[in-house]
N, C-alpha and C positions, 0 to 999 in steps of 0.2 A: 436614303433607303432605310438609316437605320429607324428616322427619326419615323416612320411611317410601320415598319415589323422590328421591332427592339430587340427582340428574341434574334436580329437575325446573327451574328457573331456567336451565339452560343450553336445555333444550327452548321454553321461553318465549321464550327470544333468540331461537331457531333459527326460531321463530314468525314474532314479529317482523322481523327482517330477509326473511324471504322475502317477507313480506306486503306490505310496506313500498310505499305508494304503490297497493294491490290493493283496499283495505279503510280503510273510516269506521270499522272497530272499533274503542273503548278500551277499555285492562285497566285494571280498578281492582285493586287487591293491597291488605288490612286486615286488620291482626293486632294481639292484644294484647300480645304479644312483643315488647317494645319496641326489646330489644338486637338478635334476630331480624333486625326492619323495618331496622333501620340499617346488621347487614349484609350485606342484598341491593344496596343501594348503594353499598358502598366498589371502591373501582379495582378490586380484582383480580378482582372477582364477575363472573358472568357476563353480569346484568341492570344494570352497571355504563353509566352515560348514557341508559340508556333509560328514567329516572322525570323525565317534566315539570312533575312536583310532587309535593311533598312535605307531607305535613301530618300534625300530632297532632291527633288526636281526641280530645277531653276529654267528662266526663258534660256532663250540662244546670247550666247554672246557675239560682240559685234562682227565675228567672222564669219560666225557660225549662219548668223542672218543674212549677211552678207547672199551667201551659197545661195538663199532664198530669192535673191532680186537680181540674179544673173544678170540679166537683159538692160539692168540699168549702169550707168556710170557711177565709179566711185562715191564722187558728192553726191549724188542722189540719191544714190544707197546710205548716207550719212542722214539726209534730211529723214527719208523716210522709219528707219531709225527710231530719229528723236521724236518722230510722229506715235509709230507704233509698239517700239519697245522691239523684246524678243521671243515674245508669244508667238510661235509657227503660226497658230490661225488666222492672228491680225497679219500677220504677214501675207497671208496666203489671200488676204482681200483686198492689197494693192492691184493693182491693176497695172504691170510694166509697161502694157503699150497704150495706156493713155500719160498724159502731162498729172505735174504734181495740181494743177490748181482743179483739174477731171476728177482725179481721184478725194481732194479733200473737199470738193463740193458734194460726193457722191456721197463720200462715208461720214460728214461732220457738217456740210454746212447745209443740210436739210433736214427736214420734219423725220424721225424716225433711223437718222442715220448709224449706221449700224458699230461704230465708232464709240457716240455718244451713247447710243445703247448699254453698248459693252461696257463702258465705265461706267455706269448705272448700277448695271448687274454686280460688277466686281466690289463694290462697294458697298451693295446691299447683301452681298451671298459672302466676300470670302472674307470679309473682316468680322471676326466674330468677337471683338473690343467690347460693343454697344456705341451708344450712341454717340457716347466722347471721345472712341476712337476718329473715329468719322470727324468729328468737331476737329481733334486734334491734326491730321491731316488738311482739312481745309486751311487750318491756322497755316500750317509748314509751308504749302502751295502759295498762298497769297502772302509769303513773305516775314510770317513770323515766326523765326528760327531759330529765338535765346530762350529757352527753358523758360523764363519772368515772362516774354512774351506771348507765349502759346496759354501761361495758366491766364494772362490779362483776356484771351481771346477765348476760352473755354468757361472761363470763371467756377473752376475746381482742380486741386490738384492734377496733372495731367502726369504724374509716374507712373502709375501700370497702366492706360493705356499707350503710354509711350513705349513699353516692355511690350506689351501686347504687338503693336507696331513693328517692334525693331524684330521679333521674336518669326515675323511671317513678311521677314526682308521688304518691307514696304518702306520704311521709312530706317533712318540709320543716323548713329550719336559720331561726330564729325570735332574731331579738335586738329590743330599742328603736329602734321607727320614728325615723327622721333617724342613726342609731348606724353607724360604719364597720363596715367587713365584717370589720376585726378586730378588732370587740369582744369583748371575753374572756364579757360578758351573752348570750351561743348558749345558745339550749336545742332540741329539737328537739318535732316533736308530728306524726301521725297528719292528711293531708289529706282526704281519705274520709271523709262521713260514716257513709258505710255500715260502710267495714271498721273505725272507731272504736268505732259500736255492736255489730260482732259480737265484736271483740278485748276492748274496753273493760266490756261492759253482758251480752252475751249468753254469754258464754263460759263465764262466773263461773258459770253453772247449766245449763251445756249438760249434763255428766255425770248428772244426776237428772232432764231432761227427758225425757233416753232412757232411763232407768228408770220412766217414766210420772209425772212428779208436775209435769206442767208447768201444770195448770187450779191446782195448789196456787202454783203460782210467779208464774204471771200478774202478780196484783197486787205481787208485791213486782219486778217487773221494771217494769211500769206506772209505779210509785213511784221506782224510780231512774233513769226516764228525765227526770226534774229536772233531775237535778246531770248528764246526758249534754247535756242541749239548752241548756246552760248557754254552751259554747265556741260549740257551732250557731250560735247565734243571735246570740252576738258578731261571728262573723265576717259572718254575713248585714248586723248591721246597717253593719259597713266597706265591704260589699262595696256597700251602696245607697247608703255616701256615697260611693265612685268614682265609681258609676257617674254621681248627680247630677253631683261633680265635672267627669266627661269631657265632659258634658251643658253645662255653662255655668249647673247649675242649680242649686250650694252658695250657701248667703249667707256669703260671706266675701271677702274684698281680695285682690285676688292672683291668680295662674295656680296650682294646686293639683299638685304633684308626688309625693304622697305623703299615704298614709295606712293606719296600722299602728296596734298596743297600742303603748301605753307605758310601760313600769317601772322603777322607782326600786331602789335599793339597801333600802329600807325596805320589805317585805312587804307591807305593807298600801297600799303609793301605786302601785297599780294603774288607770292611765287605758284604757277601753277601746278610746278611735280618737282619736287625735291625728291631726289633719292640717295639712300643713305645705305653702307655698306661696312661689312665687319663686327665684331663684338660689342665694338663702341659706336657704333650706328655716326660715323663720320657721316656727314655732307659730302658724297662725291659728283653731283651732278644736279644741274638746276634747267627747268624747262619750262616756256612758254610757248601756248595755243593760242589762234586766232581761230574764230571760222570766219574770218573776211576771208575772199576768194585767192588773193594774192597778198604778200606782206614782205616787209621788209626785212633779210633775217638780220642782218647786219644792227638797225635799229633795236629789232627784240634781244639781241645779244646785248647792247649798249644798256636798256635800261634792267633786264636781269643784273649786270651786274652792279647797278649799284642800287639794285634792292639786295644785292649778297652784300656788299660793303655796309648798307646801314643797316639791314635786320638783320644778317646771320650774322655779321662782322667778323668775316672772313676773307681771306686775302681770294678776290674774285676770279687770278691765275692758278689757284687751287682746285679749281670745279671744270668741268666738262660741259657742256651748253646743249640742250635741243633746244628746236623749235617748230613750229606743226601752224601748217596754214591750209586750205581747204584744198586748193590747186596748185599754186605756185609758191615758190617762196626765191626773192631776188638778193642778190648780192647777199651771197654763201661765204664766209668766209671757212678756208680748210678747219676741219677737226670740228664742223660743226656738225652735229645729227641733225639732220633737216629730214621732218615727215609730211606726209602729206594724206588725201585722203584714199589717194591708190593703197598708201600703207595700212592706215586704221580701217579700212572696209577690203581691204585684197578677200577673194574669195580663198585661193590657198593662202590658210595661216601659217602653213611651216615657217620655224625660225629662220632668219634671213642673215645672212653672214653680217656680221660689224665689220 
């Protein structure tokens, strides 16, 4: 609007101030334009004191979408999810009472499908980086996540639009939960799950859908939505231990300030949600996610702890254990938090007793 009557914010003031004390009207103003919104705001703008709040709008989160997919079972409120994110609209073009492979041939695996659409648009409308934004995004999706490897794949500095990125929660700077902000361990990753799966999963065979061979493709997209719901579902299950957290409803000692991945110098000593509690940001709990259907929790508690033994190096009867598997999880040993995906997707989020 504005870009088409420029004049028009100064017409809004002119509004306002006439109206002023005439009229119970409010103006709401909502854009995706994040730089845009911020600045209609600054001093020298027209509409400059006239916002009595300010707010960012974020998708739903995963409870909150949840509410959206009634109809469906928990895991498949999880897949669908990691499909679409937490944008109301893409939610609202699931379709509960067909199958997931109905609905991702309808919305992704045809000519014009309205999925791939959307991440088109979102790409072209709400990143207003330029073109190295875009670039740098593609890097993060296909995997290149160390700061050296996004500028090898952009071939230019890639710090403000990485700022730009992080600044319109698209993309976000990731190190070891309890780790200072200047730890050299940054890597960065993709917050979306939507724009992950269209960057990450759908893109890779966009070019031959719209050549027609998408009912061919289906299944191998079906199949590597695996290793996509792999991060999902990580982060879902951090995200349910805050929330317990905030709640009073973690079993663990302490006031809880923090809860992140955590990684070792070693490859393989990958803790999914450390959480850390007190002044001194102690380790009081270590958690591992699967999204295989069923797991072992017994096994996941065996090899947690001796990634606590060799990277945190810490006595492993000190820490508290989850563990998070899509439907089942077998041989529970007591004092263990076992979640599942009735928990990270329940429609009612209220905190749930520990």
């Amino acid at each position: 609007l504005v870009g088409s009557s420029p004049t028009l914010p100064g017409t809004l003031r002119a509004f306002l101030d006439r109206s002023r004390g005439q009229t119970r009207l409010r103006l709401l103003l909502c854009g995706s334009a994040v730089r845009h919104m911020h600045t209609l705001q600054e001093e020298r703008q027209p509409l400059f004191g006239r916002f009595d709040l300010s707010l960012a709008v974020h998708p739903f989160d995963q409870h909150e979408a949840a509410g959206m997919l009634d109809r469906l079972a928990p895991p498949d409120r999880a897949l669908v999810y990691g499909i679409v994110g937490g944008m109301p609209l893409y939610l609202s073009w699931w379709e509960q009472d067909e199958t997931i492979d109905e609905n991702l041939g309808r919305l992704v695996c045809e000519p014009g499908g309205r999925l791939m659409t959307e991440g088109d648009l979102v790409l072209r409308t709400d990143i207003d980086g330029g073109e190295y934004a875009r670039q740098v995004l593609h890097a993060i999706a296909t995997g290149r996540t160390q700061y050296g490897q996004i500028k090898d794949y952009v071939r230019v500095e890639p710090q403000r639009p990485l700022e730009r990125l992080i600044e319109l929660r698209l993309v976000e700077r990731i190190m070891p939960v309890g780790e200072s902000e200047r730890s050299k361990r940054r890597s960065y990753r993709i917050v979306d799950p939507f724009v992950r799966f269209h960057l990450g999963t759908a893109a890779r065979y966009r070019t031959e859908i719209e050549r027609g061979l998408g009912p061919s493709i289906l299944p191998v997209m079906r199949e590597a939505l695996g290793d996509h719901m792999g991060d999902v579902w990580e982060d879902a299950f951090r995200a349910e231990l805050r929330r317990r957290a905030a709640a009073g409803a973690l079993p663990v000692d302490g006031d809880v300030v923090a809860v992140g991945a955590w990684w070792g110098t070693v490859n393989d000593n990958e803790i999914d949600a450390l959480v850390l509690a007190g002044r001194s940001a102690t380790p009081v709990m270590v958690g591992e996610a699967k999204w295989a259907a069923t797991a072992d929790a017994t096994s996941l508690v065996t090899a947690l702890r001796r990634k606590v033994d060799r990277g945190l190096r810490l006595d492993p009867d000190s820490l508290g254990y989850a563990v998070c598997a899509r439907t089942t999880l077998t041989r529970l040993d007591d004092g263990v938090l076992a979640l599942t995906a009735d928990d990270l997707f329940a429609i009612d989020s209220r905190p749930i007793d520990s």
